[in-house]
C-alpha positions as a LaTeX table, in Angstrom:
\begin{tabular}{lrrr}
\hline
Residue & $x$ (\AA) & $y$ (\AA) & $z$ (\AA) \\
\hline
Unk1 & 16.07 & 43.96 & 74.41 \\
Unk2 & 14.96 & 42.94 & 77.72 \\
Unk3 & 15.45 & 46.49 & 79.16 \\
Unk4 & 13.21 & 47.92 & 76.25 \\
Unk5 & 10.72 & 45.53 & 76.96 \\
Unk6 & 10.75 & 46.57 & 80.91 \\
Unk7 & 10.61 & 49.87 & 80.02 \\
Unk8 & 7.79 & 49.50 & 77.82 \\
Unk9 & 6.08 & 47.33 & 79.91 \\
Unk10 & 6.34 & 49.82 & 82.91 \\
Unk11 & 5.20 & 52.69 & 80.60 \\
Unk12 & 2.04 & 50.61 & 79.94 \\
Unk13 & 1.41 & 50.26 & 83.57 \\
Unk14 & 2.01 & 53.64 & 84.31 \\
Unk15 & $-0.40$ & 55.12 & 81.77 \\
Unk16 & $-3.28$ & 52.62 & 83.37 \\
Unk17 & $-2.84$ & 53.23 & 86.70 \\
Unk18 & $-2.41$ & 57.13 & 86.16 \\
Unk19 & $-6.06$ & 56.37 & 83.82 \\
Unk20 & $-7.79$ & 54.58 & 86.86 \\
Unk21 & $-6.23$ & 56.94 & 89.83 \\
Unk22 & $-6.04$ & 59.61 & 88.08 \\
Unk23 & $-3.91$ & 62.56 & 89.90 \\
Unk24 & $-2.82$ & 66.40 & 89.45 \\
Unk25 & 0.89 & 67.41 & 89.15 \\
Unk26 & 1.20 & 70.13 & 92.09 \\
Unk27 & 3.67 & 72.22 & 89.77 \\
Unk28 & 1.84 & 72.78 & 87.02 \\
Unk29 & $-1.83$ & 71.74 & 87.82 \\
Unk30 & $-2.02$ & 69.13 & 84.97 \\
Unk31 & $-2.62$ & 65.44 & 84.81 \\
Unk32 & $-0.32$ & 63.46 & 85.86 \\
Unk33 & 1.25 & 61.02 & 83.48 \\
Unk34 & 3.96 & 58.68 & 85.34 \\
Unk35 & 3.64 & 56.34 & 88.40 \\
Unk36 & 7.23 & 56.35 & 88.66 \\
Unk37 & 7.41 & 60.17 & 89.79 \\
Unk38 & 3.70 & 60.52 & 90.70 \\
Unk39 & 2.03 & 63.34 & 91.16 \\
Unk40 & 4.71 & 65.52 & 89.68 \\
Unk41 & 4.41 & 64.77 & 85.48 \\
Unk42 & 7.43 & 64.37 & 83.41 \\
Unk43 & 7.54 & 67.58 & 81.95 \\
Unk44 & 8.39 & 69.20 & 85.64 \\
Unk45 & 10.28 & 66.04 & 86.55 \\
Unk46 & 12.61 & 66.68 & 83.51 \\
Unk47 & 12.68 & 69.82 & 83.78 \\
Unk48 & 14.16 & 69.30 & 87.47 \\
Unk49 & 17.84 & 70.51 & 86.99 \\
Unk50 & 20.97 & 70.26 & 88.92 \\
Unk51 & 23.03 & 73.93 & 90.01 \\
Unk52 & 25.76 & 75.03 & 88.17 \\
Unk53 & 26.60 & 78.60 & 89.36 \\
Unk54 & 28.52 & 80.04 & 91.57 \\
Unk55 & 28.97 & 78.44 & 95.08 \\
Unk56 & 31.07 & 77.77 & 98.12 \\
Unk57 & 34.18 & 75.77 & 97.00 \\
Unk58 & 33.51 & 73.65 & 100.58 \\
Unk59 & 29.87 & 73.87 & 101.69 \\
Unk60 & 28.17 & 74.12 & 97.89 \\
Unk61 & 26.05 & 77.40 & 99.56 \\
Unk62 & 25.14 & 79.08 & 95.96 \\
Unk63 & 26.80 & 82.66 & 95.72 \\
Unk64 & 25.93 & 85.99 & 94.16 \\
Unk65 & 29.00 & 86.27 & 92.43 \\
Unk66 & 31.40 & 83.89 & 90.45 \\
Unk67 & 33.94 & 85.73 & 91.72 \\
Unk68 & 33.97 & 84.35 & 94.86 \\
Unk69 & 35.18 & 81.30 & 96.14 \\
Unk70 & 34.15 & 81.03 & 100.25 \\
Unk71 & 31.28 & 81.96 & 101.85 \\
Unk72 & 31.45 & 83.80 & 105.06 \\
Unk73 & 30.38 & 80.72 & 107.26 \\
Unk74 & 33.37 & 78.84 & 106.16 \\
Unk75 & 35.77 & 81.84 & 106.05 \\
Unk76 & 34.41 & 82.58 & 109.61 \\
Unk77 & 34.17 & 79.04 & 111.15 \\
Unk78 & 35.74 & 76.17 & 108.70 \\
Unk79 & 33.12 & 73.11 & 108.98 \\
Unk80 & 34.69 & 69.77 & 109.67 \\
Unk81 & 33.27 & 68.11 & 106.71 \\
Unk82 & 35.70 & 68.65 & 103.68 \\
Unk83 & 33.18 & 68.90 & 100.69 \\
Unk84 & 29.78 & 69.10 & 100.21 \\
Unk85 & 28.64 & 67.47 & 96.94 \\
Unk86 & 25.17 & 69.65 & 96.14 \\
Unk87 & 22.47 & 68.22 & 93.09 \\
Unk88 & 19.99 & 71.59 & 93.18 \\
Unk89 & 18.34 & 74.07 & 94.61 \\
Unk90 & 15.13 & 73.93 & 96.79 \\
Unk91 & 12.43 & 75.01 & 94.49 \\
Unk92 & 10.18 & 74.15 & 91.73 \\
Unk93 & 9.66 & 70.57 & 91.53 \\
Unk94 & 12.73 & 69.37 & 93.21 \\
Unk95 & 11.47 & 71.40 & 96.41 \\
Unk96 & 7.34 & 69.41 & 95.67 \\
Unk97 & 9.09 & 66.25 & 95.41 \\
Unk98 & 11.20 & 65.87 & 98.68 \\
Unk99 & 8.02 & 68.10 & 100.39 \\
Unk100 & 5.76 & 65.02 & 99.32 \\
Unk101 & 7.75 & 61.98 & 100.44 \\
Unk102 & 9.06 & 63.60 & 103.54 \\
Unk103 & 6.01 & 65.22 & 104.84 \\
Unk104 & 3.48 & 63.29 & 102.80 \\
Unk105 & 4.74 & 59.72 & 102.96 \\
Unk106 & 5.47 & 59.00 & 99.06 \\
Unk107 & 8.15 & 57.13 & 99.98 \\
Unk108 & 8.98 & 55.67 & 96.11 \\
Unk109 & 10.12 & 58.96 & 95.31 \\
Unk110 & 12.63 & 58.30 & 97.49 \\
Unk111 & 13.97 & 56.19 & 93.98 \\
Unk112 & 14.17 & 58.98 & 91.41 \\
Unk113 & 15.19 & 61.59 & 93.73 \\
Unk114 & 18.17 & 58.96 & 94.63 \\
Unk115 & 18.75 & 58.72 & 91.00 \\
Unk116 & 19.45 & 62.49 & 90.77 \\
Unk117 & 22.20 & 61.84 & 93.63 \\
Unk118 & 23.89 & 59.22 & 91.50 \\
Unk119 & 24.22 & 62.30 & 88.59 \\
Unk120 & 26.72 & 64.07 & 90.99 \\
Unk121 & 30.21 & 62.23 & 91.15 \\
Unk122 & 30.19 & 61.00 & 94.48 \\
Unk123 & 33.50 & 59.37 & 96.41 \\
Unk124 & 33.34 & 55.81 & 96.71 \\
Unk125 & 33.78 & 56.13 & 100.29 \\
Unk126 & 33.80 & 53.37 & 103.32 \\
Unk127 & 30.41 & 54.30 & 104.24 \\
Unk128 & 27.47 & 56.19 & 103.72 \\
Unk129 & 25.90 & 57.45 & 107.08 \\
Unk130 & 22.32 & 59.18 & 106.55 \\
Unk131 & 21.43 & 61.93 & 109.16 \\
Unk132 & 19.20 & 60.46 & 111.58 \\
Unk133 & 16.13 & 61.65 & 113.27 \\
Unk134 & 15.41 & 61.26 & 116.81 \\
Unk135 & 13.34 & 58.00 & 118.54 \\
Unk136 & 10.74 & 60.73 & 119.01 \\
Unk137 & 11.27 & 62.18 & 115.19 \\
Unk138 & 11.43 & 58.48 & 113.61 \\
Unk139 & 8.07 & 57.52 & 115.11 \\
Unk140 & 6.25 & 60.59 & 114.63 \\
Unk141 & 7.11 & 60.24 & 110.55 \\
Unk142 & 7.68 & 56.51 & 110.31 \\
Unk143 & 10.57 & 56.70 & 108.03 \\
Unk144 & 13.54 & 58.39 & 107.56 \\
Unk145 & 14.01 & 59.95 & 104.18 \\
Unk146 & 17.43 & 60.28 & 104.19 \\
Unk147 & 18.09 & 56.35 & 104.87 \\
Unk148 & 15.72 & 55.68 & 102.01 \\
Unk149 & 18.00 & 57.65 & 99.57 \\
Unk150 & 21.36 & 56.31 & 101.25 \\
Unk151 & 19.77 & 53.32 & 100.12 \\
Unk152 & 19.75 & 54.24 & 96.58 \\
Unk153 & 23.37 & 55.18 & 96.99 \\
Unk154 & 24.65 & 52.37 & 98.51 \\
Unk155 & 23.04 & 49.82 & 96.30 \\
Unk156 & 24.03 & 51.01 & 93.05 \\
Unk157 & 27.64 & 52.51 & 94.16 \\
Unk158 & 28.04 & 49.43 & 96.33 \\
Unk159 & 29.07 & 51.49 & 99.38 \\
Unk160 & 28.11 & 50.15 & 102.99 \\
Unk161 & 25.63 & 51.47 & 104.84 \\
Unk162 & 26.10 & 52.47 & 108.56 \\
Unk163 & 22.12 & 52.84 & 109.41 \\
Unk164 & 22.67 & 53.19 & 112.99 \\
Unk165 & 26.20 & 54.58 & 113.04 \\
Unk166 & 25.26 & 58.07 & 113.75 \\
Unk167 & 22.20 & 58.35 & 116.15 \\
Unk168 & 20.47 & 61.52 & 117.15 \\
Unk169 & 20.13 & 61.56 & 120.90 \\
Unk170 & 18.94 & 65.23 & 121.84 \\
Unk171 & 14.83 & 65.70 & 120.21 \\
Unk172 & 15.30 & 69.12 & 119.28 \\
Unk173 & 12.80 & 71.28 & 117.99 \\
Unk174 & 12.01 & 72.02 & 113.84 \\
Unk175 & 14.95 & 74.13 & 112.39 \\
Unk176 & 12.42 & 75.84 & 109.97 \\
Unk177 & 11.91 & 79.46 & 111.00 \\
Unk178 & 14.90 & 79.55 & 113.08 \\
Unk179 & 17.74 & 81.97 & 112.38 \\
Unk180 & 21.27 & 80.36 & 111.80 \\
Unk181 & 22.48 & 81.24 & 115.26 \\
Unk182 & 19.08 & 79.48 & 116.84 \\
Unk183 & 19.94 & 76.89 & 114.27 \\
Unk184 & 23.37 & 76.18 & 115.45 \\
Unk185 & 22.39 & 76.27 & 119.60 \\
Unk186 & 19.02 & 73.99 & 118.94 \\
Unk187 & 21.48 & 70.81 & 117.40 \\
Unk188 & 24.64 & 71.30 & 119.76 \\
Unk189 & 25.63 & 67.98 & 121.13 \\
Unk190 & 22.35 & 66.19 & 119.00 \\
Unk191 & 24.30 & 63.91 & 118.01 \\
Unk192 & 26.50 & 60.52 & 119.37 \\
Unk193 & 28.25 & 57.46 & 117.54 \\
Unk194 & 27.57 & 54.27 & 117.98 \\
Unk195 & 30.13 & 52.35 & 116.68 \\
Unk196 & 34.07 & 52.32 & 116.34 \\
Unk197 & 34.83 & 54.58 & 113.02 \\
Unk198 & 38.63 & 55.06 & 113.35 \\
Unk199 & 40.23 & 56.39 & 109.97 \\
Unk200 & 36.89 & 55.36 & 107.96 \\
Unk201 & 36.05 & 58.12 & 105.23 \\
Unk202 & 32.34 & 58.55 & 105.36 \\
Unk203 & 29.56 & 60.21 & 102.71 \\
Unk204 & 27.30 & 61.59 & 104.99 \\
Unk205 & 24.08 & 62.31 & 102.98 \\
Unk206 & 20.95 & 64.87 & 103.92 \\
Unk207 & 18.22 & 65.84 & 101.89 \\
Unk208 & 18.26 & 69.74 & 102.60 \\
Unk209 & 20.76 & 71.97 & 103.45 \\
Unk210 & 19.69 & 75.57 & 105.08 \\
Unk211 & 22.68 & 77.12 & 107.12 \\
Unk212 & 23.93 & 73.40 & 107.54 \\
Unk213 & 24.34 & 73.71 & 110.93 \\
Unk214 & 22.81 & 70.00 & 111.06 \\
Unk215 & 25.38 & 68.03 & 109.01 \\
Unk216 & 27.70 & 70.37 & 110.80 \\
Unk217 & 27.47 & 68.97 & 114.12 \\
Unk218 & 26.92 & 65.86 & 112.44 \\
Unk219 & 30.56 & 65.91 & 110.62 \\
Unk220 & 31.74 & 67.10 & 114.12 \\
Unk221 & 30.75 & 64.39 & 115.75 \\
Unk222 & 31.95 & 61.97 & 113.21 \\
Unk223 & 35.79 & 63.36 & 113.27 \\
Unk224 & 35.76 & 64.16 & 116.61 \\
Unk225 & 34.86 & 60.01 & 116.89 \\
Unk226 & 38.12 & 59.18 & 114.86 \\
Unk227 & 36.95 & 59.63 & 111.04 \\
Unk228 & 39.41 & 60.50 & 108.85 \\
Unk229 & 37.30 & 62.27 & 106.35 \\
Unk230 & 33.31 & 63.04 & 105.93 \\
Unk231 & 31.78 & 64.58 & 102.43 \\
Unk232 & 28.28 & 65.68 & 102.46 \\
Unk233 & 25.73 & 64.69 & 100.10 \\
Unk234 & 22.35 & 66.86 & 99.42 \\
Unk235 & 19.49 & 66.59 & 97.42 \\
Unk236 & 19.21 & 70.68 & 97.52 \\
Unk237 & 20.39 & 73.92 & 98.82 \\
Unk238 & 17.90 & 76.25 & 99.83 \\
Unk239 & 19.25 & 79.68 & 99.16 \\
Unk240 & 21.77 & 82.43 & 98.04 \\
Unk241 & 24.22 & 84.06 & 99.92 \\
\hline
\end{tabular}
């Protein structure tokens, strides 16, 4: 009863705000009509779904054909994470809503884009490591989205989180509009650990996943360091192989 209450109660709040600051969905061009999700309305937030075609059996890349079962990174050069646990891919109004709170500061979306994570069945792992940005990257944005929905994940799963585990120590460059081999060269030897991690198996979680060349070195790093396993979590794949 309680819980209907809330939900009513936020609803009602919602509806007000949204009637005094009122705002445009960027997906469809209408009003918007939740807080919780704002600007994106809850026809295109609902309508958000997770992948369920073909894709890599280890890094989640989608595929062409259900037929196969590895993509030719991982056939070529096997990554040292051992699964990557994928909720959709980058477009529509999944794609808007990690554009706005990572480039636009919404950082409550941070909550019902973590809430999509919790639909996939993640390992309840010894830790939950978020890719980091550099000192340079982490003051030039202010946050980093990736600890915001680690801290989603750990909260409700009740999995530790190692904030400061995994630091970026190289400021490299944007990876958009690189090519996967400039991708790969930019992040070599980004990354260093900060803490013991022998035998720990670790859910190391990103928001978007190109070529994955970053959680790539990342998961390097990690093993190399003494973990005994590390599973990649992403909000979204970007494209078909």
């Amino acid at each position: 009863m309680r819980s209907i209450v809330k939900s009513r109660g936020y609803f009602l709040a919602s509806k007000i705000f949204n009637l005094i600051y009122p705002s445009v969905c960027p997906v469809c061009k209408k009003p918007s009509d939740s807080y919780e999700h704002s600007p994106i309305c809850t026809a295109c937030w609902t309508g958000i779904a997770g992948y369920s075609g073909p894709s890599c059996r280890i890094c989640a890349t989608p595929l062409a054909s259900e037929h196969s079962s590895i993509c030719k990174d991982c056939m070529k050069d096997e990554p040292s994470f051992s699964l990557v646990l994928n909720y959709g891919i980058y477009q529509g109004a999944l794609a808007e809503a990690i554009h706005l709170m990572k480039f636009s500061g919404l950082k409550r979306l941070a909550g019902p884009l973590g809430n999509l994570l919790l639909t996939l069945n993640l390992p309840k792992y010894d830790g939950i490591i978020p890719v980091p940005l550099s000192r340079k990257g982490l003051r030039e944005r202010g946050f980093n989205q990736t600890l915001l929905l680690s801290l989603v994940i750990s909260k409700e799963l009740n999995i530790p989180l190692h904030m400061d585990m995994l630091m970026k120590v190289k400021d490299t460059p944007p990876q958009i509009g690189l090519s996967a081999k400039e991708r790969i060269k930019n992040i070599k030897k980004a990354f260093q650990v900060s803490s013991k991690i022998d035998s720990l198996r670790l859910v190391l979680l990103d928001d978007v996943m190109t070529t994955g060349a970053t959680v790539r070195e990342c998961a390097k790093t990690l093993i190399r360091a003494g973990a005994k396993d590390v599973v990649v979590v992403t909000l979204a794949r970007s494209s078909m192989m």
